[in-house]
Backbone and ligand atoms as CSV (ligand in chain L), in Angstrom:
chain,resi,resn,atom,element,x,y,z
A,1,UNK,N,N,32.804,96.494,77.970
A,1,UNK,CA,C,33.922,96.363,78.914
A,1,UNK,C,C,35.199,96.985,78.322
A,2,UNK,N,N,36.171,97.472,79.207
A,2,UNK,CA,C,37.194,98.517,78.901
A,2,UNK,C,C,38.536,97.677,78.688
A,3,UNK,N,N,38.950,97.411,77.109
A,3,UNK,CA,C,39.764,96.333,76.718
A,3,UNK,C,C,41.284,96.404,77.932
A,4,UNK,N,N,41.212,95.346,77.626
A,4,UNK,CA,C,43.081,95.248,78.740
A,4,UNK,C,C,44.535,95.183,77.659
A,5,UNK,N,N,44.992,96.418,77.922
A,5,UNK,CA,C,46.593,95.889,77.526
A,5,UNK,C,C,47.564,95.504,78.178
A,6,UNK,N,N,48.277,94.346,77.810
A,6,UNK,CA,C,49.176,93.636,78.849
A,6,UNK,C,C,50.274,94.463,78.103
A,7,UNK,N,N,51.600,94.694,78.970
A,7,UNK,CA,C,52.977,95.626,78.689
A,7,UNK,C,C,53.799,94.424,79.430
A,8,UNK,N,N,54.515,93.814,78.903
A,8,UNK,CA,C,55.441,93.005,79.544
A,8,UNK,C,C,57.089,93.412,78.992
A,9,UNK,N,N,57.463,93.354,80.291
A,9,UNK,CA,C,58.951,93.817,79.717
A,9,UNK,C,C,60.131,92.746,80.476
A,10,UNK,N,N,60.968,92.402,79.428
A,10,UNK,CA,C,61.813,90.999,80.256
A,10,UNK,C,C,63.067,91.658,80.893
A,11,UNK,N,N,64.291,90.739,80.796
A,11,UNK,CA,C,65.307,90.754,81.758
A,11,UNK,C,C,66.125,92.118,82.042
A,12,UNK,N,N,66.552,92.455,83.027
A,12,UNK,CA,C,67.153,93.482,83.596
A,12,UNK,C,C,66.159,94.837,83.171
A,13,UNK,N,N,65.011,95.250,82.913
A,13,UNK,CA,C,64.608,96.029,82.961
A,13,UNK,C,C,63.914,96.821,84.319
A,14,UNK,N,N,63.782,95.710,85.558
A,14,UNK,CA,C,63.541,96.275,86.301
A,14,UNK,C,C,64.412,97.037,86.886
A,15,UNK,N,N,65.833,97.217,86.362
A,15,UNK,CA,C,66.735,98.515,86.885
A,15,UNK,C,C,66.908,99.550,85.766
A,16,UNK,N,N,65.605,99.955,85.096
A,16,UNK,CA,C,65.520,100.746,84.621
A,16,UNK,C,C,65.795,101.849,85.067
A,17,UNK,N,N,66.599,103.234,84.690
A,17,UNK,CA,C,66.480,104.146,85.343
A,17,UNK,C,C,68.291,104.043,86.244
A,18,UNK,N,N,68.634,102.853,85.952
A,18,UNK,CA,C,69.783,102.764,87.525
A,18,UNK,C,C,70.752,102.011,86.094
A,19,UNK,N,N,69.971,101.199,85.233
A,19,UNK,CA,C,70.933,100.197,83.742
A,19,UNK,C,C,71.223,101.385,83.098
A,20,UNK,N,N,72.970,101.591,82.820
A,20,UNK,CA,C,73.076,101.689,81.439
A,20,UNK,C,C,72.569,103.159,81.295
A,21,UNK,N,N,72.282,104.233,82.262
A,21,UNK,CA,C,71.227,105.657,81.636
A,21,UNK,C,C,71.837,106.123,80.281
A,22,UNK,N,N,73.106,105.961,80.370
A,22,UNK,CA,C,73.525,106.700,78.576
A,22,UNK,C,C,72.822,106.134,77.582
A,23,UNK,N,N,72.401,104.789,77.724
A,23,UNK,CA,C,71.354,104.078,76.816
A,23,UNK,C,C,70.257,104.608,76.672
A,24,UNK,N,N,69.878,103.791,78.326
A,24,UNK,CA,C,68.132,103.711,78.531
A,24,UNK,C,C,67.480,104.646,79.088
A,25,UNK,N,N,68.032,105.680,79.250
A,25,UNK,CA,C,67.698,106.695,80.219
A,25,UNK,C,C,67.700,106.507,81.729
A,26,UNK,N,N,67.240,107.941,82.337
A,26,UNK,CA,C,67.107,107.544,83.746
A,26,UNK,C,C,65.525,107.748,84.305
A,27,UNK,N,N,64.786,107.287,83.358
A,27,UNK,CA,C,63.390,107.029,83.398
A,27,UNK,C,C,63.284,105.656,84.063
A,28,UNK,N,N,62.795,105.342,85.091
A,28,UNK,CA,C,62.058,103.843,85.601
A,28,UNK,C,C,60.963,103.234,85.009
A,29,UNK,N,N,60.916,102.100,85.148
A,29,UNK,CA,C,59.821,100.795,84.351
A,29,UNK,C,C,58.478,101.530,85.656
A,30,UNK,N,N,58.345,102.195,86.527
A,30,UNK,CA,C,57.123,102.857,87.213
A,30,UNK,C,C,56.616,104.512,86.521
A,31,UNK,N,N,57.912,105.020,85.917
A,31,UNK,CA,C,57.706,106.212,84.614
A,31,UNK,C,C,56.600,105.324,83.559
A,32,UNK,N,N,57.336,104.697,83.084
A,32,UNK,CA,C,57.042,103.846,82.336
A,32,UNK,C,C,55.665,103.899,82.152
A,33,UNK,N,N,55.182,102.959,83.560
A,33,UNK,CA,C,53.732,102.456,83.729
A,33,UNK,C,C,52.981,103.796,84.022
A,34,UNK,N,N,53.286,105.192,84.646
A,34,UNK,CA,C,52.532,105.907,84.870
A,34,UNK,C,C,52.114,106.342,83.697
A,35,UNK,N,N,53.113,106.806,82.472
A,35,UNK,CA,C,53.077,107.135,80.788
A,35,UNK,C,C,51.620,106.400,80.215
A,36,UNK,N,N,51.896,105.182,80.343
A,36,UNK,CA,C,50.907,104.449,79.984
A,36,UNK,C,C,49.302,104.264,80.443
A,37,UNK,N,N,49.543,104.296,81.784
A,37,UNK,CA,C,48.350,104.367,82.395
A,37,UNK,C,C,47.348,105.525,81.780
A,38,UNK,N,N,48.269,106.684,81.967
A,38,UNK,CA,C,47.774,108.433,80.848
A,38,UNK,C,C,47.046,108.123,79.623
A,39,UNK,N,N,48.047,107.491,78.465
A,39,UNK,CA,C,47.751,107.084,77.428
A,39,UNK,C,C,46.280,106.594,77.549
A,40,UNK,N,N,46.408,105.155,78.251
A,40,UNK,CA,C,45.444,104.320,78.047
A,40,UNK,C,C,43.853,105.253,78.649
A,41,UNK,N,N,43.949,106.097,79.261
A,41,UNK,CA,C,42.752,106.480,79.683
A,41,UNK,C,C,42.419,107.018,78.524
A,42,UNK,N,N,43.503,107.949,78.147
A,42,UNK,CA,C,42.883,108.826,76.815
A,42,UNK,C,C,42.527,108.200,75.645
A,43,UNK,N,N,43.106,106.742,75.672
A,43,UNK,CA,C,42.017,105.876,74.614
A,43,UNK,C,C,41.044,105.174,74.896
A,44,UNK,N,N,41.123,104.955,76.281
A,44,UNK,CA,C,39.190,104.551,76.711
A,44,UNK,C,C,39.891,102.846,77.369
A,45,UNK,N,N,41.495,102.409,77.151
A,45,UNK,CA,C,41.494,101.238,77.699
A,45,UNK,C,C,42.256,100.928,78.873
A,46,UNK,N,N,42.568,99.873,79.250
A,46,UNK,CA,C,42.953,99.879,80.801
A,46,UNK,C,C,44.206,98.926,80.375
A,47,UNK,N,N,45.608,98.962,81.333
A,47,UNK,CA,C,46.307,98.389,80.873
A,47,UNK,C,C,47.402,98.309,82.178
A,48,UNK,N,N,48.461,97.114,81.881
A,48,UNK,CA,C,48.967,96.366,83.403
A,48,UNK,C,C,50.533,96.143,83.084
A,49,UNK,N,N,51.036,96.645,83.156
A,49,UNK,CA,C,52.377,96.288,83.245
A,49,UNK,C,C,53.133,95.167,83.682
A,50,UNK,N,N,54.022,94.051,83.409
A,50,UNK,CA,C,54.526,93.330,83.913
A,50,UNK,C,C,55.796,93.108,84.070
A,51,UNK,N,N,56.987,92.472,84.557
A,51,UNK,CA,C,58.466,92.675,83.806
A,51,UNK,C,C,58.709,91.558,84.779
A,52,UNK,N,N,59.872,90.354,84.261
A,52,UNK,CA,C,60.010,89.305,84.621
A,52,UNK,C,C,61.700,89.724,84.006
A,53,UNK,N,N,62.781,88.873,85.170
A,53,UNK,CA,C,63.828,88.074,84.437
A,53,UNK,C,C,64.004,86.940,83.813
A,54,UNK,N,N,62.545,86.178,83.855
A,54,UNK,CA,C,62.255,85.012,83.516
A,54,UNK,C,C,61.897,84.550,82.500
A,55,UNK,N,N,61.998,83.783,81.402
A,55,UNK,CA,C,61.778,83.518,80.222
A,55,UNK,C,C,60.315,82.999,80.278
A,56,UNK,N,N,60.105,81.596,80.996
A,56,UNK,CA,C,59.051,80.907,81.445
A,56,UNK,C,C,57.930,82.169,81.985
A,57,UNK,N,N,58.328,82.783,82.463
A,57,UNK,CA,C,57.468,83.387,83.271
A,57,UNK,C,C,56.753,84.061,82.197
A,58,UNK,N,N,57.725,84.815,81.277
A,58,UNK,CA,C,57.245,85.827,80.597
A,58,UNK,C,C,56.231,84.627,79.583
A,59,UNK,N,N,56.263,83.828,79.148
A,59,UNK,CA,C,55.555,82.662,78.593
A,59,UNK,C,C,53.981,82.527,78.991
A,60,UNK,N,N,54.495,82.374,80.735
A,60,UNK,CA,C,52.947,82.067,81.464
A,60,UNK,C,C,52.586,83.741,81.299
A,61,UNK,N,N,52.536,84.720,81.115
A,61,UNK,CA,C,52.108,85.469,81.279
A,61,UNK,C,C,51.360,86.140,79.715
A,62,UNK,N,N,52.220,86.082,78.855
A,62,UNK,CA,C,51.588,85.854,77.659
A,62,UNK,C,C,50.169,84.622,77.558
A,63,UNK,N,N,50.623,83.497,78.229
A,63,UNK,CA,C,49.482,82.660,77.761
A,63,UNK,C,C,48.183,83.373,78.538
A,64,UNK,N,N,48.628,83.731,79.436
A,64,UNK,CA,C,47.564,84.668,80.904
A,64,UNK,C,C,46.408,85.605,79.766
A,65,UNK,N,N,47.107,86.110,78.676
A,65,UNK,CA,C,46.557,87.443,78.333
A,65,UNK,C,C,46.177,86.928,76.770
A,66,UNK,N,N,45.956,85.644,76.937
A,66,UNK,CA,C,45.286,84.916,75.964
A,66,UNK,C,C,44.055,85.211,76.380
A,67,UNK,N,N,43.399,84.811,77.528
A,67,UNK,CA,C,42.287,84.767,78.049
A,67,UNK,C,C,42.025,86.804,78.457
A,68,UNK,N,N,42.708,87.273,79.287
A,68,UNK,CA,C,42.830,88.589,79.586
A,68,UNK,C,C,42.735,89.637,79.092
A,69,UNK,N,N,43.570,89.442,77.473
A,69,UNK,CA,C,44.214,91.417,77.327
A,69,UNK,C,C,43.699,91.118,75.908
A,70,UNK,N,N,43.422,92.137,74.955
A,70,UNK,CA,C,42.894,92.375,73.386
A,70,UNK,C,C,44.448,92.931,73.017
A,71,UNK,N,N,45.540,93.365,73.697
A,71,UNK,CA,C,46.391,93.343,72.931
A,71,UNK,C,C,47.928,93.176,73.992
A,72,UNK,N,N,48.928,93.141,73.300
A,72,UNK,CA,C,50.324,92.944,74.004
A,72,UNK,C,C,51.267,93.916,73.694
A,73,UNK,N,N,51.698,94.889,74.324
A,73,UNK,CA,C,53.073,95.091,73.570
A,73,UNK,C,C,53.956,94.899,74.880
A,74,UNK,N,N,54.862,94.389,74.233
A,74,UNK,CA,C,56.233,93.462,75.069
A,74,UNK,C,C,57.825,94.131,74.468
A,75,UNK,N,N,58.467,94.038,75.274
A,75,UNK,CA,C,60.038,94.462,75.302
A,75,UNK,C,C,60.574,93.963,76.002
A,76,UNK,N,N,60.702,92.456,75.091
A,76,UNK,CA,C,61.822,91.368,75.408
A,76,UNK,C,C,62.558,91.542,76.093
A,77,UNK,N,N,63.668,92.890,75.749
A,77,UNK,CA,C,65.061,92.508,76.419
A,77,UNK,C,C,65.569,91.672,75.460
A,78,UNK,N,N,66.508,91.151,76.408
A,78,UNK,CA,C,67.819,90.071,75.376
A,78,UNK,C,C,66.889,89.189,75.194
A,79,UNK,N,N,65.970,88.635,75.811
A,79,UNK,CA,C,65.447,87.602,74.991
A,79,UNK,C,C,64.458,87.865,73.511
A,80,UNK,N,N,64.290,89.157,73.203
A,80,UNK,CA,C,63.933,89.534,71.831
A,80,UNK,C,C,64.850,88.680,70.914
A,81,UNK,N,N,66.268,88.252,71.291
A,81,UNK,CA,C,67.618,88.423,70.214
A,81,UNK,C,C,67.604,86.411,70.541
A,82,UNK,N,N,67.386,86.221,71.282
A,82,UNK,CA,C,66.966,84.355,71.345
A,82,UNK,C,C,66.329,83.909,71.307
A,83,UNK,N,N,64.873,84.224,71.797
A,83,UNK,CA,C,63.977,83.395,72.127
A,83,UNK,C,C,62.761,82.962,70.996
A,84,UNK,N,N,63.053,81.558,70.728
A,84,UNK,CA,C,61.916,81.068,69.927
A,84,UNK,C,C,60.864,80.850,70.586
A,85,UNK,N,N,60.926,80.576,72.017
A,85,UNK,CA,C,60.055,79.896,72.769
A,85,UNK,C,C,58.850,81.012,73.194
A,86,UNK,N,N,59.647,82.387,73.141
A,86,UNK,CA,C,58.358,83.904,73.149
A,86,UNK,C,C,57.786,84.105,72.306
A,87,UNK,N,N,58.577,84.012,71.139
A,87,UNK,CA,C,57.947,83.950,69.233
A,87,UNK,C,C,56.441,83.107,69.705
A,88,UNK,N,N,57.178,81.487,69.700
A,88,UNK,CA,C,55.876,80.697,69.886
A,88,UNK,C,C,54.952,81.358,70.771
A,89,UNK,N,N,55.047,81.617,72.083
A,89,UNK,CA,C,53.805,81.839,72.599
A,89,UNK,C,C,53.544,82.618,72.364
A,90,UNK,N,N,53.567,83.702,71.926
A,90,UNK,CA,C,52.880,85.415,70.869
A,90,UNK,C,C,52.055,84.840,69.871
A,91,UNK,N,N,52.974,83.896,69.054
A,91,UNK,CA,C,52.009,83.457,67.914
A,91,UNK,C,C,50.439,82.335,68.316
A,92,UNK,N,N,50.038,82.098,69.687
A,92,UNK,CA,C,48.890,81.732,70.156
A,92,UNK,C,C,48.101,82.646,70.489
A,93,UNK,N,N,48.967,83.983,70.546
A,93,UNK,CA,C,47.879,84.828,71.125
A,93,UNK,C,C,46.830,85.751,69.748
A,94,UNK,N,N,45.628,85.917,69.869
A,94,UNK,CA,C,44.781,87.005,68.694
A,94,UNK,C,C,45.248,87.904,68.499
A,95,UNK,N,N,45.230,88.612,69.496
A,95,UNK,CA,C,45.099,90.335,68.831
A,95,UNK,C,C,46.616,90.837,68.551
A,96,UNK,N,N,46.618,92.116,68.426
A,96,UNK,CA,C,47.679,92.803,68.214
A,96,UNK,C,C,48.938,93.143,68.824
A,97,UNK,N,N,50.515,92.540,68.786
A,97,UNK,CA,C,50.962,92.667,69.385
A,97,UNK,C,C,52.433,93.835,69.232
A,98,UNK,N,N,52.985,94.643,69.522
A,98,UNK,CA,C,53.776,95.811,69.614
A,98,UNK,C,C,54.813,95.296,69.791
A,99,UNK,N,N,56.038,95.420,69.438
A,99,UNK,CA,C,57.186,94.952,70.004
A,99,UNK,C,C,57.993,96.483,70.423
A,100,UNK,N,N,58.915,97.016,71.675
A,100,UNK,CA,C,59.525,98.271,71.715
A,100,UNK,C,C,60.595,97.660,72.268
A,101,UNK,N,N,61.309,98.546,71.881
A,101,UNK,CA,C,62.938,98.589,72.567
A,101,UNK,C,C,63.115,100.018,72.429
A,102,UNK,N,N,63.633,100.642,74.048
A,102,UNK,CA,C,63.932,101.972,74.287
A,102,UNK,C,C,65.013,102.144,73.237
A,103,UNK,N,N,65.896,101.720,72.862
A,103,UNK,CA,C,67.345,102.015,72.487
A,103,UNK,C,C,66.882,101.836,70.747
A,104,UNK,N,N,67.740,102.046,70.130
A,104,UNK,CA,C,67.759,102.281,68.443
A,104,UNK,C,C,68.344,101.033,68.505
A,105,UNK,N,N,68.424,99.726,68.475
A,105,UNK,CA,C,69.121,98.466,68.485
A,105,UNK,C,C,69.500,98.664,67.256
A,106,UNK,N,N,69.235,99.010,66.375
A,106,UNK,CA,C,69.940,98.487,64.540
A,106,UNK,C,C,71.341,99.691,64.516
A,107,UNK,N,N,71.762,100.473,65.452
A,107,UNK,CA,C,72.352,100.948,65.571
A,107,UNK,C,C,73.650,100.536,66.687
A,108,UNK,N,N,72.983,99.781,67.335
A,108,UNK,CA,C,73.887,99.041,68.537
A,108,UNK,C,C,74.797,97.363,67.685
A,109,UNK,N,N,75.290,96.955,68.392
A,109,UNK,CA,C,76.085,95.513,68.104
A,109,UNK,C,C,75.370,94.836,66.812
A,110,UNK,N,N,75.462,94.061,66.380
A,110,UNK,CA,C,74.729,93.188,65.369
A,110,UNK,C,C,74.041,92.303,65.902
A,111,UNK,N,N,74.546,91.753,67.049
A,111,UNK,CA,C,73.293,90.743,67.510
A,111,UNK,C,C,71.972,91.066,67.548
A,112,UNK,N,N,72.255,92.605,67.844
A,112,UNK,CA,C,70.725,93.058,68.494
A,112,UNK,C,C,70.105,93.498,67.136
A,113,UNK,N,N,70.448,93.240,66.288
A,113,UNK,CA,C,69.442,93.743,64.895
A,113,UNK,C,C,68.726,92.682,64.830
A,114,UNK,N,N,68.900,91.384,64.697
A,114,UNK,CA,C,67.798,90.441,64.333
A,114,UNK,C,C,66.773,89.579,65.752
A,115,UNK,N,N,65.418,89.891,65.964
A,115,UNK,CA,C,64.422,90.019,66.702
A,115,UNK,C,C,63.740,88.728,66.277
A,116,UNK,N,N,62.998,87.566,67.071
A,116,UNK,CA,C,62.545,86.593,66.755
A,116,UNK,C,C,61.180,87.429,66.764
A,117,UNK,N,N,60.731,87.754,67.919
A,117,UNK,CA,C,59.143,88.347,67.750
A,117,UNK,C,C,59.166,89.323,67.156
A,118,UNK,N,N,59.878,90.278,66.046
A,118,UNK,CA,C,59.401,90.648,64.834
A,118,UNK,C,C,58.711,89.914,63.901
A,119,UNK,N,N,58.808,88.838,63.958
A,119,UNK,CA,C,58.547,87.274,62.967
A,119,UNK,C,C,56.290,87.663,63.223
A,120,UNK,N,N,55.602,88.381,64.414
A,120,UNK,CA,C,55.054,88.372,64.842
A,120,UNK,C,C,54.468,89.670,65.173
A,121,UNK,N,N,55.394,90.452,65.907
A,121,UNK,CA,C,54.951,91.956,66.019
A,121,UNK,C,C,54.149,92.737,64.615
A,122,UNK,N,N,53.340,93.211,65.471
A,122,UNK,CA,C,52.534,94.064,64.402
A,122,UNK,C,C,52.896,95.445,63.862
A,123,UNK,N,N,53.680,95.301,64.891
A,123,UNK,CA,C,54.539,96.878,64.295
A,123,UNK,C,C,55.822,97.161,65.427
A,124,UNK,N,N,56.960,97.584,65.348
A,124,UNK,CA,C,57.774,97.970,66.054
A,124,UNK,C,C,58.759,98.614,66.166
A,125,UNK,N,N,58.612,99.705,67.189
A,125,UNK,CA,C,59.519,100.795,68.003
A,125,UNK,C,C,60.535,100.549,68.489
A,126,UNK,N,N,61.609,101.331,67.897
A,126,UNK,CA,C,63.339,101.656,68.430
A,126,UNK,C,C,63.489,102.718,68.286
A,127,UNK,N,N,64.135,103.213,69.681
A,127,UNK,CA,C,65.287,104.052,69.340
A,127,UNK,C,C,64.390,105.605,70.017
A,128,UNK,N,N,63.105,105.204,70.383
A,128,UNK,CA,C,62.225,106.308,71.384
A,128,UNK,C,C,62.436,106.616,72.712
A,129,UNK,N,N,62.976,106.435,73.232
A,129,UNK,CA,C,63.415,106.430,74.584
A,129,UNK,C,C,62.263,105.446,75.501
A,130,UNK,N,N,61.575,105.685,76.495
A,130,UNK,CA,C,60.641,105.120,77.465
A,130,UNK,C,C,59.344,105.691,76.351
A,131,UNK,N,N,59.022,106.971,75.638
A,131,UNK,CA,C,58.464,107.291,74.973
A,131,UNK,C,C,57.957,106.165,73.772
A,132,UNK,N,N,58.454,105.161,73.768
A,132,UNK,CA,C,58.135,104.241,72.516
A,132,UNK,C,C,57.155,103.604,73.135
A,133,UNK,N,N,57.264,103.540,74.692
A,133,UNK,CA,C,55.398,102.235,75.177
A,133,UNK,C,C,54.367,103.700,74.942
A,134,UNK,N,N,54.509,104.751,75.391
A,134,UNK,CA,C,53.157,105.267,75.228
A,134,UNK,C,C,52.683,105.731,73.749
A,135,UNK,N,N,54.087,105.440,72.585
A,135,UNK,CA,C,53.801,105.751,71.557
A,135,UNK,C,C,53.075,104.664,70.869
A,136,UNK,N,N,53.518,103.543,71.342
A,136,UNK,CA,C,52.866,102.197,71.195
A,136,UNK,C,C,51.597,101.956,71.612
A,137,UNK,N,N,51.300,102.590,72.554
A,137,UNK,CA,C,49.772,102.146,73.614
A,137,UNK,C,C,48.716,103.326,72.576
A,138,UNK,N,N,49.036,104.694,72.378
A,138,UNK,CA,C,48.657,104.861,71.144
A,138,UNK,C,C,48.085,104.485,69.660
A,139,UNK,N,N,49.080,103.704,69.012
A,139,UNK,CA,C,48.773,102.497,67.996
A,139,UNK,C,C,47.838,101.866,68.326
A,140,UNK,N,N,47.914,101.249,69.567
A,140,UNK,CA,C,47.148,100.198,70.245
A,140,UNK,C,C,45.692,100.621,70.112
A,141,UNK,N,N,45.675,101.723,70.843
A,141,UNK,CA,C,44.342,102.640,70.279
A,141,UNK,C,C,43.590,102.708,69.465
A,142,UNK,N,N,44.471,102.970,68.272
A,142,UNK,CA,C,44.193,103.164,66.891
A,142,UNK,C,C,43.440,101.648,66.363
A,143,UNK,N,N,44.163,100.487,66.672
A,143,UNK,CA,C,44.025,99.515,66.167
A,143,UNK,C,C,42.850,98.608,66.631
A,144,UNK,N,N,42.236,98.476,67.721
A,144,UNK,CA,C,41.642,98.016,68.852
A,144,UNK,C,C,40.164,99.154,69.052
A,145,UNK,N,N,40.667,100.512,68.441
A,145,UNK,CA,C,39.051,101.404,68.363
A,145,UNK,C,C,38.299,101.161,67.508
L,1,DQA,C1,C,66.270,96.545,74.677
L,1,DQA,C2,C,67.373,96.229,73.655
L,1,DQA,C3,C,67.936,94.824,73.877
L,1,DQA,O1,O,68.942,94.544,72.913
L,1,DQA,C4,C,68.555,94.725,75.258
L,1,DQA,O2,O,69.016,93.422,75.498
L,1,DQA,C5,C,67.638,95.184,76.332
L,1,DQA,C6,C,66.757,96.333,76.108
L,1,DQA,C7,C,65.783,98.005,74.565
L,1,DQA,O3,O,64.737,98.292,75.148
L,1,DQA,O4,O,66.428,98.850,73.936
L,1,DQA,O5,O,67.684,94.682,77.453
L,1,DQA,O6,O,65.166,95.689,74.418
Protein backbone atom coordinates (compact mmCIF):
# COMPACT_ATOMS: atom_id res chain seq x y z
CA UNK A 1 0.00 0.00 0.00
CA UNK A 2 1.14 3.58 -1.11
CA UNK A 3 2.31 5.31 2.32
CA UNK A 4 0.22 8.63 3.25
CA UNK A 5 1.80 11.97 4.03
CA UNK A 6 -0.21 14.25 6.09
CA UNK A 7 1.03 18.28 5.32
CA UNK A 8 -0.73 20.30 7.87
CA UNK A 9 -0.32 23.89 7.93
CA UNK A 10 -1.86 26.20 10.88
CA UNK A 11 -3.10 29.78 11.32
CA UNK A 12 -3.47 32.38 8.62
CA UNK A 13 -1.95 30.30 6.02
CA UNK A 14 -4.91 29.84 4.19
CA UNK A 15 -4.27 33.45 2.74
CA UNK A 16 -1.35 32.35 1.41
CA UNK A 17 -0.47 34.04 -1.65
CA UNK A 18 -2.83 37.32 -0.53
CA UNK A 19 -0.47 37.35 3.55
CA UNK A 20 2.38 39.35 3.69
CA UNK A 21 3.80 38.35 -0.33
CA UNK A 22 7.15 40.30 0.55
CA UNK A 23 7.47 37.42 3.05
CA UNK A 24 5.57 34.49 1.90
CA UNK A 25 5.32 34.91 -1.52
CA UNK A 26 2.47 35.05 -3.85
CA UNK A 27 2.34 31.30 -4.14
CA UNK A 28 -1.10 29.74 -2.55
CA UNK A 29 -1.42 26.79 0.10
CA UNK A 30 -3.27 25.02 -3.53
CA UNK A 31 0.55 25.82 -5.29
CA UNK A 32 1.54 24.37 -2.43
CA UNK A 33 -0.51 21.12 -2.57
CA UNK A 34 -0.12 20.79 -6.36
CA UNK A 35 4.12 20.92 -5.65
CA UNK A 36 3.55 18.17 -3.48
CA UNK A 37 1.19 16.06 -5.00
CA UNK A 38 4.31 16.04 -8.09
CA UNK A 39 6.80 15.22 -5.52
CA UNK A 40 4.91 12.55 -3.89
CA UNK A 41 4.21 10.62 -7.11
CA UNK A 42 7.81 10.74 -7.97
CA UNK A 43 8.47 8.99 -4.69
CA UNK A 44 5.84 6.33 -5.05
CA UNK A 45 3.65 8.08 -1.98
CA UNK A 46 0.36 9.72 -1.70
CA UNK A 47 -0.15 12.69 0.39
CA UNK A 48 -3.14 15.28 1.78
CA UNK A 49 -2.82 18.54 2.74
CA UNK A 50 -4.57 20.16 5.59
CA UNK A 51 -4.53 23.84 7.15
CA UNK A 52 -6.62 24.82 10.16
CA UNK A 53 -6.76 28.25 12.24
CA UNK A 54 -7.35 25.99 14.93
CA UNK A 55 -5.06 24.73 17.48
CA UNK A 56 -7.45 21.78 18.63
CA UNK A 57 -8.12 21.01 15.32
CA UNK A 58 -4.67 20.84 14.20
CA UNK A 59 -4.34 18.28 17.40
CA UNK A 60 -7.33 16.09 16.13
CA UNK A 61 -5.75 15.90 13.01
CA UNK A 62 -2.36 14.90 14.02
CA UNK A 63 -3.95 12.27 16.28
CA UNK A 64 -6.03 11.29 12.77
CA UNK A 65 -2.58 10.44 11.13
CA UNK A 66 -1.61 8.35 14.02
CA UNK A 67 -3.73 5.74 12.58
CA UNK A 68 -3.43 7.24 8.72
CA UNK A 69 -0.09 8.77 7.48
CA UNK A 70 3.79 7.06 7.92
CA UNK A 71 4.83 10.56 8.09
CA UNK A 72 3.92 14.47 8.95
CA UNK A 73 5.41 17.47 7.90
CA UNK A 74 3.54 20.46 9.48
CA UNK A 75 3.99 24.37 9.42
CA UNK A 76 2.67 25.52 12.53
CA UNK A 77 2.44 29.04 11.89
CA UNK A 78 2.50 31.08 15.13
CA UNK A 79 1.63 28.25 16.89
CA UNK A 80 5.22 26.66 16.11
CA UNK A 81 6.41 29.76 18.64
CA UNK A 82 3.60 28.52 21.60
CA UNK A 83 2.30 25.57 21.41
CA UNK A 84 3.15 22.78 23.86
CA UNK A 85 -0.02 21.20 23.29
CA UNK A 86 1.27 20.38 19.20
CA UNK A 87 4.78 19.38 20.65
CA UNK A 88 2.67 16.85 22.76
CA UNK A 89 0.59 15.49 20.15
CA UNK A 90 3.64 15.01 17.48
CA UNK A 91 5.40 13.33 20.20
CA UNK A 92 2.45 10.32 20.06
CA UNK A 93 2.86 10.09 16.69
CA UNK A 94 5.80 7.12 15.02
CA UNK A 95 7.14 8.09 12.10
CA UNK A 96 8.91 10.97 10.80
CA UNK A 97 8.00 14.31 11.23
CA UNK A 98 9.32 17.67 9.05
CA UNK A 99 8.80 20.87 10.46
CA UNK A 100 8.84 24.04 7.40
CA UNK A 101 8.41 27.54 7.60
CA UNK A 102 8.39 29.43 4.15
CA UNK A 103 10.23 32.46 5.67
CA UNK A 104 14.01 32.28 7.18
CA UNK A 105 12.40 32.87 10.85
CA UNK A 106 16.01 33.05 12.64
CA UNK A 107 16.29 36.02 10.63
CA UNK A 108 12.89 37.61 11.47
CA UNK A 109 11.89 38.99 15.28
CA UNK A 110 13.26 36.80 18.12
CA UNK A 111 10.19 35.28 19.06
CA UNK A 112 10.15 33.39 16.00
CA UNK A 113 13.61 31.71 16.55
CA UNK A 114 12.59 29.40 19.30
CA UNK A 115 10.07 26.42 17.89
CA UNK A 116 8.43 23.95 20.44
CA UNK A 117 8.09 21.15 17.67
CA UNK A 118 11.72 21.38 16.89
CA UNK A 119 11.89 19.62 20.42
CA UNK A 120 10.47 16.74 17.85
CA UNK A 121 10.96 17.51 14.19
CA UNK A 122 13.18 15.32 12.41
CA UNK A 123 14.61 17.78 10.46
CA UNK A 124 13.69 21.40 9.55
CA UNK A 125 13.27 23.94 6.69
CA UNK A 126 13.48 27.87 6.68
CA UNK A 127 13.82 30.36 4.66
CA UNK A 128 12.77 28.15 1.11
CA UNK A 129 10.01 29.83 -0.02
CA UNK A 130 6.69 27.34 -0.71
CA UNK A 131 9.74 25.26 -2.13
CA UNK A 132 10.61 23.97 1.48
CA UNK A 133 7.19 21.35 1.51
CA UNK A 134 8.32 19.77 -1.72
CA UNK A 135 11.87 19.91 -0.50
CA UNK A 136 10.60 18.26 2.56
CA UNK A 137 8.22 15.63 0.87
CA UNK A 138 11.55 14.69 -0.78
CA UNK A 139 13.36 13.85 2.61
CA UNK A 140 10.25 12.19 3.33
CA UNK A 141 11.11 9.95 0.49
CA UNK A 142 14.37 9.37 1.37
CA UNK A 143 13.44 8.40 4.84
CA UNK A 144 10.23 6.22 4.50
CA UNK A 145 11.98 4.28 1.09
C1 LIG B 1 5.83 30.71 9.34
C2 LIG B 1 6.68 31.56 10.30
C3 LIG B 1 5.91 31.87 11.58
O1 LIG B 1 6.71 32.64 12.46
C4 LIG B 1 4.66 32.67 11.25
O2 LIG B 1 3.90 32.90 12.42
C5 LIG B 1 3.83 32.03 10.19
C6 LIG B 1 4.48 31.37 9.06
C7 LIG B 1 6.53 30.50 7.98
O3 LIG B 1 6.07 29.63 7.24
O4 LIG B 1 7.50 31.19 7.65
O5 LIG B 1 2.61 32.16 10.19
O6 LIG B 1 5.63 29.44 9.93
Amino acid sequence: MTKMIYILNGPNLNLLGKRQPEIYGSDTLADVEAQCQSVARECGLDCALFQSNHEGQIIDTIHEAREKAAGIIINPAAYTHTSVAILDALNTFEGPVIEVHISQVHKREAFRHHSYVSLRADAVMAGFGIGGYSLAMRHMGALLG
